[in-house]
C-alpha positions in Angstrom: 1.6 29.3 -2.9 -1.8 27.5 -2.6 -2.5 24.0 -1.3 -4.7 22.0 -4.0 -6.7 19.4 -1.8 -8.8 16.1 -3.8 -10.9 14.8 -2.2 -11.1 10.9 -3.0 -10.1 11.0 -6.1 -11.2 8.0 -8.5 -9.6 8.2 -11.3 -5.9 7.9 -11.5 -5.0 9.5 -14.9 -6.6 12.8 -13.3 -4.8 12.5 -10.3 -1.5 12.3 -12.6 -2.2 15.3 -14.9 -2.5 17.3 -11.1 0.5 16.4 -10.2 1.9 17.5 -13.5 0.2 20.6 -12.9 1.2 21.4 -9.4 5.0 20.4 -10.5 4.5 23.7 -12.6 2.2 26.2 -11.0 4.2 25.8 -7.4 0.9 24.5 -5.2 0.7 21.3 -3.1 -1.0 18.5 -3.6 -3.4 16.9 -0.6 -4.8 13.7 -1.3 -7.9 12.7 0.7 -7.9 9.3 1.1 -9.7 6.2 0.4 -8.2 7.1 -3.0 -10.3 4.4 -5.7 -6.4 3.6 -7.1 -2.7 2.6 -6.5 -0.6 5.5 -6.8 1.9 3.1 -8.6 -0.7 2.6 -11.3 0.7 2.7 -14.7 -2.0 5.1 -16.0 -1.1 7.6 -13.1 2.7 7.1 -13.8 1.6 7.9 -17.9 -0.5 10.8 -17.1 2.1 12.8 -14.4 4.8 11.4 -17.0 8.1 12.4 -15.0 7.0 14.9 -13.2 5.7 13.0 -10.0 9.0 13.7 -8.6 9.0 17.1 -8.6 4.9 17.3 -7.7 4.7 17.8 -3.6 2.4 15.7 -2.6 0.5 14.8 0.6 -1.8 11.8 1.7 -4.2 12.0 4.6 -6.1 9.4 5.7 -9.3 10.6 5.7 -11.1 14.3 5.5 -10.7 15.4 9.2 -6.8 14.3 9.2 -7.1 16.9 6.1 -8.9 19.1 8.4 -6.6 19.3 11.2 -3.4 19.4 8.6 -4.7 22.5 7.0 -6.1 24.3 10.4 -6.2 28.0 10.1 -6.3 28.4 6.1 -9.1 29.3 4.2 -10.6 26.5 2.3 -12.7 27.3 -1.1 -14.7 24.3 -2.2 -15.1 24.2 -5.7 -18.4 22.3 -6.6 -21.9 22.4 -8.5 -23.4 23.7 -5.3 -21.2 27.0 -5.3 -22.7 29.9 -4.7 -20.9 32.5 -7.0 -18.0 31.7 -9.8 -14.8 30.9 -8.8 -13.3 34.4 -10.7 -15.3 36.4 -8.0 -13.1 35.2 -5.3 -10.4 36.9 -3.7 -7.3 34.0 -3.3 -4.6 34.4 -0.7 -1.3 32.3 -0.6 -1.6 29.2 1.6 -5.7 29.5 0.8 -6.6 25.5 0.3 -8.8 25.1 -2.8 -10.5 21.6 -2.3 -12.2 19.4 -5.3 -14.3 16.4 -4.4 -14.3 13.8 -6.2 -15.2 12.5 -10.3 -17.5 10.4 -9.3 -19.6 11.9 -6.2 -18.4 15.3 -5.3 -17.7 16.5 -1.8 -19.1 14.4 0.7 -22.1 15.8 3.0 -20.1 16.3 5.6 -17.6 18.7 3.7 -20.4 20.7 2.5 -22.0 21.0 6.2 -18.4 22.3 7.4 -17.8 24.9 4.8 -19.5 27.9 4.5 -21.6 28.8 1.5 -19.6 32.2 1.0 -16.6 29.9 0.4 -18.0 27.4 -2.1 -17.4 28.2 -5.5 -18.4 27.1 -9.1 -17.2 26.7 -12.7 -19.4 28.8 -14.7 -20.9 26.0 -17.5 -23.9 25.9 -19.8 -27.1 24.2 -18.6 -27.6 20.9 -17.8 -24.2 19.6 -18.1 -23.2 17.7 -14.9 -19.3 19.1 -14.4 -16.2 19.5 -15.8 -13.3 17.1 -15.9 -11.2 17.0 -13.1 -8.2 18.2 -14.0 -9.5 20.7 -16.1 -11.6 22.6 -13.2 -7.9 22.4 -11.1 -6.2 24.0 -13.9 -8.9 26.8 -13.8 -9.1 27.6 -10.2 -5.4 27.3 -9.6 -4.4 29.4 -12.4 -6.7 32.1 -11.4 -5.5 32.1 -8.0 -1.6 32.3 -9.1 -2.8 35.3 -11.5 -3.9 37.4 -8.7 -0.4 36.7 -7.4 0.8 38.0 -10.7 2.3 34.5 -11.2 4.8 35.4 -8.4 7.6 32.8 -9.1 6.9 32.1 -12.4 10.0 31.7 -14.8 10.4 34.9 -17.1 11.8 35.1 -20.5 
């Protein structure tokens, strides 16, 4: 499946709706750390509601542990700065799509070491900053598992 990577996240209830979703799409979840909460926080623990046990989820201490942890995949950066929408690309399983965080974005340093072929955007209408967090991970994630034609999804 795919690897879903945030990078310092901020906001907990986001962070807890991903893990929700990654319980049920089949990714994993990388969290870049410093994270900006505890992930024992009450609103995390609401927002993931039980399904934090079944999410598989991994911390790294900061972006170049992530780096070396995902050597060898192909990483699409999602962010305002993308240079074609994120429906264009072509996902692979085990590609890592990386989100920076609510607050900032991807750090300078992300964007110098990915390539702008490889940093996508959410289509939106003018002048509106982003998209909610967990909202733009739904998107991307889904769209990759659909090219996969939802291989491993539970059929009726």
């Amino acid at each position: 499946m795919f690897e879903i990577a945030l990078f310092e996240p901020k906001m907990a209830p986001n962070t807890g709706n991903i893990m929700r979703l990654v319980a049920n799409n089949g990714c994993r979840l990388h969290l870049i750390e410093p994270l900006g909460f505890d992930l024992e926080e009450k609103k995390l623990r609401r927002a993931g509601l039980d399904y934090r046990d079944l999410a598989n989820v991994t911390r790294h201490a900061n972006f170049a542990a992530f780096l070396t942890a995902m050597q060898g995949r192909t990483i699409w950066a999602l962010t305002t700065r993308g240079t074609r929408p994120y429906s264009e690309a072509v996902f692979a399983p085990g590609d890592v799509l990386l989100f920076g965080s609510e607050t900032g974005g991807l750090s300078a340093e992300a964007h110098a070491l990915i390539t702008p072929e490889q940093k996508l955007l959410i289509p939106m209408q003018p002048n509106n900053r982003s998209i909610n967090l967990s909202n733009a991970v739904a998107l991307v994630s889904f769209e990759a598992w659909r090219q996969q034609g939802f291989a491993g999804a539970a059929s009726d």
